[in-house]
OpenMM code with the backbone's topology and positions (N, CA, C; nanometers):
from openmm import Vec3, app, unit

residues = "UNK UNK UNK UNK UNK UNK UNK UNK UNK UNK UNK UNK UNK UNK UNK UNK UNK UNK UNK UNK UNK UNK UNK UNK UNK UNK UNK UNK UNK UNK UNK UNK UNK UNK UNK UNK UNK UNK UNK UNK UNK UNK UNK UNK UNK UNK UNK UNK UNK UNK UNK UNK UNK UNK UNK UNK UNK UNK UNK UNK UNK UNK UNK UNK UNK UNK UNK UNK UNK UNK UNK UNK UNK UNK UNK UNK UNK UNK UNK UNK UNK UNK UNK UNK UNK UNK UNK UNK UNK UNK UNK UNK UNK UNK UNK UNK UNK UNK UNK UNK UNK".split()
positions = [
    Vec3(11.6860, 9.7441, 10.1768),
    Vec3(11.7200, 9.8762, 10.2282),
    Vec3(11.5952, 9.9501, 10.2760),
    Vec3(11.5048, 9.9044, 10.1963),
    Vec3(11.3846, 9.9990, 10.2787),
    Vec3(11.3513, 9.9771, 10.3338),
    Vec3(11.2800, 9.8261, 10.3752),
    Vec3(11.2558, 9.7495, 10.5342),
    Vec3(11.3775, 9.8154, 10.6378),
    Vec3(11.4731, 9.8114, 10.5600),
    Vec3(11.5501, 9.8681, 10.7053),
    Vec3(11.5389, 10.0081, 10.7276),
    Vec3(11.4667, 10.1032, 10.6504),
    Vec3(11.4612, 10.2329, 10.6713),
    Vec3(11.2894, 10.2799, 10.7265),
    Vec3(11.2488, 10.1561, 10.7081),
    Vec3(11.0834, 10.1670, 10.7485),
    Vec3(11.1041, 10.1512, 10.9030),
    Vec3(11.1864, 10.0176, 10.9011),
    Vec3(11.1779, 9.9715, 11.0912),
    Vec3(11.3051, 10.0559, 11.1812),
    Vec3(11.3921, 10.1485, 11.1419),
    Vec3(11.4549, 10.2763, 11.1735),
    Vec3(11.3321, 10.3876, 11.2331),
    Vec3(11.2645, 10.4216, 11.0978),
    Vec3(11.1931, 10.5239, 11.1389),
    Vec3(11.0880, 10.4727, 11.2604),
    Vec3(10.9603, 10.3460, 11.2335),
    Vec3(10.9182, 10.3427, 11.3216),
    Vec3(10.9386, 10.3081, 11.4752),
    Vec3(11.1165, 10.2721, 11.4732),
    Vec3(11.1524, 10.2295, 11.5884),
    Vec3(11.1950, 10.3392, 11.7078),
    Vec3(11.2276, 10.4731, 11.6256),
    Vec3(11.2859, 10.5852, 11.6325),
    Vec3(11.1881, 10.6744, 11.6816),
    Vec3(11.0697, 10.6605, 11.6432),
    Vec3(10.9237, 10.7593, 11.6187),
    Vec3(10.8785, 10.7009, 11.7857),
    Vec3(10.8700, 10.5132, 11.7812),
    Vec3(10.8044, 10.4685, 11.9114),
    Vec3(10.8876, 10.5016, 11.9874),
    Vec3(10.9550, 10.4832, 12.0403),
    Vec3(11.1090, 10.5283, 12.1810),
    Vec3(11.0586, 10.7051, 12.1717),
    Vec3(11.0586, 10.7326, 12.0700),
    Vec3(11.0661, 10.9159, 12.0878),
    Vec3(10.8963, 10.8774, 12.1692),
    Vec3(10.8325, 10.9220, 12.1111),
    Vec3(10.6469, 10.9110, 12.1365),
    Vec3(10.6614, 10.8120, 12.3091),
    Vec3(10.7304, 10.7281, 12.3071),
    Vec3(10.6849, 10.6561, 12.4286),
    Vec3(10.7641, 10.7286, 12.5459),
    Vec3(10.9198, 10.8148, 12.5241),
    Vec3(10.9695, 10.8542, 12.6361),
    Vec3(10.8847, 11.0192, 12.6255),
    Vec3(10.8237, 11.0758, 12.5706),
    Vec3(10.7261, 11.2131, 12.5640),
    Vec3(10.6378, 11.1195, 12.6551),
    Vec3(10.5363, 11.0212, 12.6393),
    Vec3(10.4396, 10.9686, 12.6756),
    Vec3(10.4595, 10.9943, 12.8781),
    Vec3(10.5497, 10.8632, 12.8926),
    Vec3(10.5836, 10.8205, 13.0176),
    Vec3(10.6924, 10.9014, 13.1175),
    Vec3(10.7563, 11.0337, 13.0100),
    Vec3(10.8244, 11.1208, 13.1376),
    Vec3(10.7188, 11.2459, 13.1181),
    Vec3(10.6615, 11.3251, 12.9784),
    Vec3(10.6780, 11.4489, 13.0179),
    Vec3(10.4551, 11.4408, 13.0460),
    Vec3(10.3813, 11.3636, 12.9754),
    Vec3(10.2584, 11.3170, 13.0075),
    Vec3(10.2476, 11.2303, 13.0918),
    Vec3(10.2884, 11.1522, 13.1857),
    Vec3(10.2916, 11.0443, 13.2723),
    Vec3(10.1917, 10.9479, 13.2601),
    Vec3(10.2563, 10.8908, 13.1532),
    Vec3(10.1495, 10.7735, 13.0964),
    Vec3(10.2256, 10.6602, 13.1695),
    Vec3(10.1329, 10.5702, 13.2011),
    Vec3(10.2212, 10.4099, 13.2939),
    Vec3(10.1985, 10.3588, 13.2095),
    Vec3(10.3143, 10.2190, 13.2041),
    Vec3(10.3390, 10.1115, 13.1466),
    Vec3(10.2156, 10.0598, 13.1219),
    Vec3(10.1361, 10.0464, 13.2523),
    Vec3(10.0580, 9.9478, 13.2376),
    Vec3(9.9318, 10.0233, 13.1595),
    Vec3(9.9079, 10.1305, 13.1337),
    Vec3(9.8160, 10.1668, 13.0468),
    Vec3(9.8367, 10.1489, 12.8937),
    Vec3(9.9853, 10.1761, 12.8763),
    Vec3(10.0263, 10.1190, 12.7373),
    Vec3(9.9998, 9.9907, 12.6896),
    Vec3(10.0056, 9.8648, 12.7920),
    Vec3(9.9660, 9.7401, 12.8133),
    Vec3(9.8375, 9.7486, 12.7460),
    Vec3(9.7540, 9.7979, 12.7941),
    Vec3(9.5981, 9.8141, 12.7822),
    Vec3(9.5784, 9.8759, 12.6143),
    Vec3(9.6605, 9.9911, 12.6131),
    Vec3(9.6263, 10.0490, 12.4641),
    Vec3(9.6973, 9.9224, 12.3449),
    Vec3(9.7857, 9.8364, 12.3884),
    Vec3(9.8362, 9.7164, 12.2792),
    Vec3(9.7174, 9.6260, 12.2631),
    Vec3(9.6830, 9.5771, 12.3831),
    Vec3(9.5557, 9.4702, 12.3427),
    Vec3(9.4571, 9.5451, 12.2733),
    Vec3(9.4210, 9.6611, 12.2924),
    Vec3(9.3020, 9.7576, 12.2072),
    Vec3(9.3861, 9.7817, 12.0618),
    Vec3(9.4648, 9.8063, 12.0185),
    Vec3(9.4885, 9.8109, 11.9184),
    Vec3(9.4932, 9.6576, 11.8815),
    Vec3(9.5456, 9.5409, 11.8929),
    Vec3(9.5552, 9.4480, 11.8585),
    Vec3(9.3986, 9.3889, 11.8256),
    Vec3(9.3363, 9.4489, 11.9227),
    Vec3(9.1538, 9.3853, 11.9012),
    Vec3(9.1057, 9.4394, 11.7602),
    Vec3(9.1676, 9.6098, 11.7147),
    Vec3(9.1715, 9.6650, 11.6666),
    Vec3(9.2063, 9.5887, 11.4909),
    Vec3(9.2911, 9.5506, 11.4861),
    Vec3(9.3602, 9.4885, 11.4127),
    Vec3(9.3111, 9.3782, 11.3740),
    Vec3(9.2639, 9.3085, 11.4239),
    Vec3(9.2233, 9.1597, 11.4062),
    Vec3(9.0271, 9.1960, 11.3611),
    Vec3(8.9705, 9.3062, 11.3911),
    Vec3(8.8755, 9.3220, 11.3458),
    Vec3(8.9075, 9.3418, 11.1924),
    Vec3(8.9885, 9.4512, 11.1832),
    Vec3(8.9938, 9.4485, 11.0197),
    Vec3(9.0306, 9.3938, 10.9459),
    Vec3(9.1195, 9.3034, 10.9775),
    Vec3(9.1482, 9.1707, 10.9152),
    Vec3(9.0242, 9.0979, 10.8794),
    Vec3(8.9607, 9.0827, 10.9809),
    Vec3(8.8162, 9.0131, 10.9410),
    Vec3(8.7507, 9.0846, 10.8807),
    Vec3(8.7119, 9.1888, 10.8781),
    Vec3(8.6154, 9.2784, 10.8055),
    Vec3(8.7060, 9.2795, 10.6452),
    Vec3(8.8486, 9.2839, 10.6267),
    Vec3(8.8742, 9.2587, 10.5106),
    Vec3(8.8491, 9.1592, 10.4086),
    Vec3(8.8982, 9.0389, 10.5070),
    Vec3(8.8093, 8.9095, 10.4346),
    Vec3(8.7105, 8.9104, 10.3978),
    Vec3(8.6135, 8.8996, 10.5210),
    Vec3(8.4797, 8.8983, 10.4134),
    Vec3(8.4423, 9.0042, 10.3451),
    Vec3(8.4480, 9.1781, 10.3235),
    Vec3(8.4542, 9.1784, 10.2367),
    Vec3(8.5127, 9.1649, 10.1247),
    Vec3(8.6175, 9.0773, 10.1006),
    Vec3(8.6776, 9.0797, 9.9714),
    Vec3(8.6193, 8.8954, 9.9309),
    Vec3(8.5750, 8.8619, 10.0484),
    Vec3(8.4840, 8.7102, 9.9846),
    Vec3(8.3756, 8.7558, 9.9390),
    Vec3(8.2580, 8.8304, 9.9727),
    Vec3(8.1250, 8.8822, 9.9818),
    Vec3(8.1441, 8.9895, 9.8241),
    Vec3(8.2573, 9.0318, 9.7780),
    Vec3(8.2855, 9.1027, 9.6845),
    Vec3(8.3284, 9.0024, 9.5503),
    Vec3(8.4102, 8.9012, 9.5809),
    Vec3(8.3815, 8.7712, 9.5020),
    Vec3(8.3137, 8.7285, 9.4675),
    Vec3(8.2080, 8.7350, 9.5547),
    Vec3(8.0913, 8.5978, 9.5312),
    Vec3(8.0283, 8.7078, 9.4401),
    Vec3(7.9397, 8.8638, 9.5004),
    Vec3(7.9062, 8.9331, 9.3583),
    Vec3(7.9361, 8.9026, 9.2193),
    Vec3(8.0602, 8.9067, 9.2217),
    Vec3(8.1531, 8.9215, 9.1060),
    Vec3(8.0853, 8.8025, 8.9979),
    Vec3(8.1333, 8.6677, 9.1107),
    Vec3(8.0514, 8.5039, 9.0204),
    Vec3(7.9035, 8.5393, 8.9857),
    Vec3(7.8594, 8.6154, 9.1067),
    Vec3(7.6709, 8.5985, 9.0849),
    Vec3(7.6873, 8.6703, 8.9623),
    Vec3(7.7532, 8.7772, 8.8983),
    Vec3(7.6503, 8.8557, 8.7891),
    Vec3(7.7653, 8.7698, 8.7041),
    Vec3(7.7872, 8.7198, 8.7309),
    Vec3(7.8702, 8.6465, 8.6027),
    Vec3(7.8384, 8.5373, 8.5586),
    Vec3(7.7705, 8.4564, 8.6562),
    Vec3(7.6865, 8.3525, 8.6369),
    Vec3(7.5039, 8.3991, 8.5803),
    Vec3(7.5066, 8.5070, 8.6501),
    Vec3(7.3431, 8.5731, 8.5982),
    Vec3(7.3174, 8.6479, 8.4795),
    Vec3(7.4443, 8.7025, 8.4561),
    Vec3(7.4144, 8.7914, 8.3513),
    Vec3(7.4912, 8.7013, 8.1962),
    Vec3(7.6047, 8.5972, 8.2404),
    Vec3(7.6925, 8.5745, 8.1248),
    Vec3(7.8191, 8.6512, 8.0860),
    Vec3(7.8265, 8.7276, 8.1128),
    Vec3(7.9088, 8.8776, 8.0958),
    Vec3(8.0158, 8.8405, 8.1946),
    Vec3(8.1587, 8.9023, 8.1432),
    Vec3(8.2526, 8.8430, 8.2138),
    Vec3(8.2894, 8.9368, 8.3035),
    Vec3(8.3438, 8.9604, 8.3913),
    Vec3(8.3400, 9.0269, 8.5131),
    Vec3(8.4679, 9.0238, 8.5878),
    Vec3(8.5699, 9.0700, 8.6074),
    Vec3(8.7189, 9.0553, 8.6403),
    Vec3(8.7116, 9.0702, 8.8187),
    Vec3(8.7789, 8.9438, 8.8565),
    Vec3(8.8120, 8.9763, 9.0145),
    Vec3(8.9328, 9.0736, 9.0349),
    Vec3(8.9583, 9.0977, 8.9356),
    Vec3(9.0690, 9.1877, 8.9401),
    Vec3(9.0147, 9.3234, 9.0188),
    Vec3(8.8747, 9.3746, 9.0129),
    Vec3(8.8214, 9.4726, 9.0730),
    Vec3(8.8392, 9.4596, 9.2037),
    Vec3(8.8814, 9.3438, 9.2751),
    Vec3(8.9272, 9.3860, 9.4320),
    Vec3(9.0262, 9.3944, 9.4736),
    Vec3(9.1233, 9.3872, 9.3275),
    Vec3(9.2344, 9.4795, 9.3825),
    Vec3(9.2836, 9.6096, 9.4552),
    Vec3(9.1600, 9.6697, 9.4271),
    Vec3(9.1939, 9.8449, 9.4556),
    Vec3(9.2363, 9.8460, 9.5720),
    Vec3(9.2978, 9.9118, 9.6084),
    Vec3(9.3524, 9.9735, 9.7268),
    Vec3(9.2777, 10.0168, 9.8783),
    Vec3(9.1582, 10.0320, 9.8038),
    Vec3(8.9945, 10.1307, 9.8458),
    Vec3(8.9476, 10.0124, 9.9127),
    Vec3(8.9106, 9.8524, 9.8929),
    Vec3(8.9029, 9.8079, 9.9348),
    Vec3(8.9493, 9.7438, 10.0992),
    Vec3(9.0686, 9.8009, 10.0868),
    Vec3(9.1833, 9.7480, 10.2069),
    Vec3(9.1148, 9.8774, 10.3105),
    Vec3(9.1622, 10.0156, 10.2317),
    Vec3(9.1180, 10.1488, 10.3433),
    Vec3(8.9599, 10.1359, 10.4140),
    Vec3(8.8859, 10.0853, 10.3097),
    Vec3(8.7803, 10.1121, 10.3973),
    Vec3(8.7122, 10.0113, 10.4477),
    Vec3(8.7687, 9.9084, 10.4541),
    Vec3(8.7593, 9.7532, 10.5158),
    Vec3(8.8537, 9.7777, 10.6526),
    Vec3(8.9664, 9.8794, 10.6576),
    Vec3(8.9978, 9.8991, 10.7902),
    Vec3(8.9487, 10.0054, 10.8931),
    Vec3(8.8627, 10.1178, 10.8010),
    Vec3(8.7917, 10.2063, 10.8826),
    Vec3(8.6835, 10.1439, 10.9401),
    Vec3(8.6129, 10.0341, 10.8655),
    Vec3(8.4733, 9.9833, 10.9282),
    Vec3(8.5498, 9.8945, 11.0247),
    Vec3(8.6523, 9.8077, 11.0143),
    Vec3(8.7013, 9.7092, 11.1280),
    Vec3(8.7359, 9.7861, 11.2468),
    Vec3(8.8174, 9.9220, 11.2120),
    Vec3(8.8225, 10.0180, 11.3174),
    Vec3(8.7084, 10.0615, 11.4216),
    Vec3(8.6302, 10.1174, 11.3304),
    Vec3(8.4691, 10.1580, 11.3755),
    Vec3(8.4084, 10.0558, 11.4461),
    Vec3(8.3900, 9.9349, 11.3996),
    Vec3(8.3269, 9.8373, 11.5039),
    Vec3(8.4297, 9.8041, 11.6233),
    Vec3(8.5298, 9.7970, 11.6369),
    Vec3(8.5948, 9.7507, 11.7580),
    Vec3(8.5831, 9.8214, 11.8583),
    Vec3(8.6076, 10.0128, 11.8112),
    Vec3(8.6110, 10.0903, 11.8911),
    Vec3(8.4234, 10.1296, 11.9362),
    Vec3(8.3338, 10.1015, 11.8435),
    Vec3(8.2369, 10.0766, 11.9068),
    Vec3(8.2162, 9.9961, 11.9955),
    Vec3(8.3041, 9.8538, 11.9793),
    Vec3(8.2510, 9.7846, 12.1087),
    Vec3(8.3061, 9.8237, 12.2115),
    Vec3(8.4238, 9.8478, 12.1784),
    Vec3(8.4881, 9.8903, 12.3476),
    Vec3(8.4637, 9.9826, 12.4075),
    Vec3(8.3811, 10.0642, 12.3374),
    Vec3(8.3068, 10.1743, 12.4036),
    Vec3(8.1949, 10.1316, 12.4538),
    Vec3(8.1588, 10.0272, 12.4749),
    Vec3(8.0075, 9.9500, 12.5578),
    Vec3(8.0712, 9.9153, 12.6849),
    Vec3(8.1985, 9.8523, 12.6497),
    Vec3(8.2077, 9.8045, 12.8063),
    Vec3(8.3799, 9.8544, 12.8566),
] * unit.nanometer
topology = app.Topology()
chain = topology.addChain("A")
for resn in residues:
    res = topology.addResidue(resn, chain)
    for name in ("N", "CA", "C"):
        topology.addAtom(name, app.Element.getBySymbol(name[0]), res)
């Protein structure tokens, strides 16, 4: 029931936002085209930037656990905090690059 009330709302929100966009702002198709691949570049950065840091946050985890003896829970990359700000930096670099060229 909630998948179906998640993909309601956002299906409801895009059609509203896209017919404001393309009748009363005159946004073209084909610029929307352009803003999907930028978000999608978008997307696939933070995906990567999530991985490694949550590998690069692992491997810490072994090093002081292997260095110190002391046990050390990977459970610490669970947080949530990890995901948010692994997608602001994936954000930040993409839209930095595409602001070069």
């Amino acid at each position: 029931m909630s998948t179906l009330l998640i993909v309601g709302v956002m299906s409801l929100t895009s059609i509203s936002f896209y017919l404001v966009g393309s009748r009363r702002l005159g946004l073209s198709t084909g610029d929307l085209r352009v803003a999907l691949r930028k978000m999608l570049d978008c997307v696939g950065t933070i995906a990567i930037f999530s991985v490694f840091n949550l590998l690069v946050g692992g491997a810490v985890i072994l090093g002081v656990r292997f260095v110190t003896g002391h046990f050390v829970s990977l459970y610490l990359l669970e947080d949530e905090v990890w995901w948010a700000l692994s997608g602001l930096q994936g954000l930040t670099w993409s839209l930095w690059r595409q602001a070069k060229g």
